[in-house]
N, C-alpha and C positions, 0 to 999 in steps of 0.2 A: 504494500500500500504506500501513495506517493505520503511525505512525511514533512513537515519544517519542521525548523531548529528544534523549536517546543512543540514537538509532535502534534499541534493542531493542523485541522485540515487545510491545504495548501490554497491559496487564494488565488484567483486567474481574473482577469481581463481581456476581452475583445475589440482591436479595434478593424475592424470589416465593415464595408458600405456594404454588405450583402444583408437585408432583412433574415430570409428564410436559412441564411447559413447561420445566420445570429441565434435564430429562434430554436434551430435542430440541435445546435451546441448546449445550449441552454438546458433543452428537456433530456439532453444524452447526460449533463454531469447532474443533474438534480439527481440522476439511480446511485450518483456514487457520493459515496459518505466522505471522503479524505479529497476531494477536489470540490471546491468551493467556489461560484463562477459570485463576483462581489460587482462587475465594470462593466459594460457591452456601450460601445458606440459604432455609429458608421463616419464620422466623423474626424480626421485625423491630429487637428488641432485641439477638438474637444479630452482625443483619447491621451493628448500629450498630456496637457491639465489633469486628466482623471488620475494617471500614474502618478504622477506628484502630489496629488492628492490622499489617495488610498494605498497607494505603494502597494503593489501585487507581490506575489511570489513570480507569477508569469505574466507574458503579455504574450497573446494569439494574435499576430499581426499581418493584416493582407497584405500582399506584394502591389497588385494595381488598383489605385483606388484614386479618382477624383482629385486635381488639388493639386494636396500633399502627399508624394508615393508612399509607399513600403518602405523602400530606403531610405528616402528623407525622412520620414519618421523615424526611423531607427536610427538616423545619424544624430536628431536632433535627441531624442531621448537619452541618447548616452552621453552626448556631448553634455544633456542637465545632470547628468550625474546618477540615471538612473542603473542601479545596479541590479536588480532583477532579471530572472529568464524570461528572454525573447525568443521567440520561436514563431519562423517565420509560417504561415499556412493560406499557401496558393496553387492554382494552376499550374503555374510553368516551370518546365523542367529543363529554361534552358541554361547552359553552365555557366555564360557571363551572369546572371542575374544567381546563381546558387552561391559561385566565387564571390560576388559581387555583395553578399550581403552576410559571410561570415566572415569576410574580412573585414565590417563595417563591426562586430561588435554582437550578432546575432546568434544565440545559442542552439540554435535547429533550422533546418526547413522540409517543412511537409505539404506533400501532394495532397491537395484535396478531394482525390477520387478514392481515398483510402479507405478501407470499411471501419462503423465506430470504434470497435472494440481493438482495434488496432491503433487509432486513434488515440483512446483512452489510456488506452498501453505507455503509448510512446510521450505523451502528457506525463504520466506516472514517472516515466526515465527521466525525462526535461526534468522535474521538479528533486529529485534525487540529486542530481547534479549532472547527468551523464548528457552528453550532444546526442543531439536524434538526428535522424536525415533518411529521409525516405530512400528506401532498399534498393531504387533503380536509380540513384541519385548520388552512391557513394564511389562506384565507379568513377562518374566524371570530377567528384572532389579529389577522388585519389591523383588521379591525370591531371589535373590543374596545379597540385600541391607541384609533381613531380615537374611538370614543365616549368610553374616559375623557379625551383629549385636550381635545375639544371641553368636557368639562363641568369644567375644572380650565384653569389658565395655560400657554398655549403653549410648551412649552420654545423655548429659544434658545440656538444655539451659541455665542452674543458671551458670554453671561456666563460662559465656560469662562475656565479661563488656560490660557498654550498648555502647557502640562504635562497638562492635564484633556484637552487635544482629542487630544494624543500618546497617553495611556492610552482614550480614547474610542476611537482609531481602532484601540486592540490588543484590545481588546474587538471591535469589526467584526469583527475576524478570526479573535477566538474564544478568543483568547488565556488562558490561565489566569493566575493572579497571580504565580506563580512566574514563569512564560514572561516575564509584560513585566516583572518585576523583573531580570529578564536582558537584555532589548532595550533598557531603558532606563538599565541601568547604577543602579539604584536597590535600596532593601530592600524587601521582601515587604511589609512592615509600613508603609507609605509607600505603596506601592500602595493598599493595602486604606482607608486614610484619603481619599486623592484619586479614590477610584472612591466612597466614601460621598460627599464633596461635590459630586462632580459629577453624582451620582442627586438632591440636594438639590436643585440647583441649576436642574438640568431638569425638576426636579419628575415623577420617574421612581422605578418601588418594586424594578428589577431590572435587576442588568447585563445579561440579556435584552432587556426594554425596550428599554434605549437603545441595544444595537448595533441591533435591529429601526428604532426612529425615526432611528438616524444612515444605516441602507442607505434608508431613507424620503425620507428628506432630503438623497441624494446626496452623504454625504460622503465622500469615500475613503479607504480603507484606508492 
């Protein structure tokens, strides 16, 4: 069962111009007791506000919507400092727009032709801490990683200090900033500094990225 810190049930947020996709969400997590839907807009300025507002555990974000996109919400969201799971849930399966938005800062993305209960599943992972990414979808992450790899400096775990590979490995496992400011007996803010030098350093544009190259690379959690 998906879990926060304090074992209450996880709290979500929609922001989707889709009415009927808003309304099916809605009555699919009302059956589950540990996922808590607290937000729903179609709105993408309103749903900036509602995050800063209620602070989710997750935010269900549509890729195309009116406006203000997918991404631009999402770059504007994290840019406010929101630290919560995002998880993107659209359509398109194409690789610049998958690339495209877990290098922006986004903890998932899932097809929305996917059936509930797999849905709900993969919700349950996001909120855990774990990246989700729809099953025909991790192929082309993997190819993406390896191509800008190959055409940029091989990262290296030696140039980490062991502080950087401690926080590396709470990222593997999904960790939010708060989470390993607590495992590590450190401040939030000292987090956020040593996860920016250790993206640097790997030559890496997303804590996405590099838990994807540290599970690559066989490092352990």
């Amino acid at each position: 069962m998906a879990q926060t810190v304090d074992d209450t049930p996880a709290t979500l947020l929609i922001i989707d111009d889709h009415p009927l996709l808003r309304r099916g969400i809605r009555q699919l997590l009302e059956l589950e007791d540990d996922l808590d839907l607290i937000g729903e807009t179609g709105d993408p300025e309103a749903g900036i506000r509602l995050a800063t507002d209620i602070e989710p555990d997750i935010i269900l974000l549509d890729l195309n919507m009116p406006g203000l996109s997918g991404l631009e919400t999402l770059q504007r969201l994290r840019a406010d400092g929101f630290t919560g799971r995002i998880v993107v849930f659209t359509i398109s399966d194409s690789e610049e727009d998958v690339v495209a938005v877990l290098r922006n800062g986004a903890d998932g993305y899932l097809l929305k032709d996917m059936e509930p209960d797999d849905m709900v599943r993969q919700l349950r992972q996001a909120v855990s801490g774990r990246m989700v990414v729809s099953e025909r979808l991790t192929a082309i992450l993997a190819e993406a990683l390896r191509n800008q790899r190959s055409a940029s400096a091989t990262p290296d775990i030696r140039n980490l200090t062991q502080r950087e590979r401690e926080i590396l490995r709470e990222l593997v496992a999904g960790q939010s900033n708060k989470r390993i400011a607590r495992n590590l007996d450190i401040t939030e803010g000292t987090v956020k500094v040593h996860i920016k030098h250790l993206l640097k350093k790997l030559n890496l544009r997303s804590r996405v990225e590099a838990a994807v190259w540290a599970v690559q690379e066989g490092i352990e959690q």
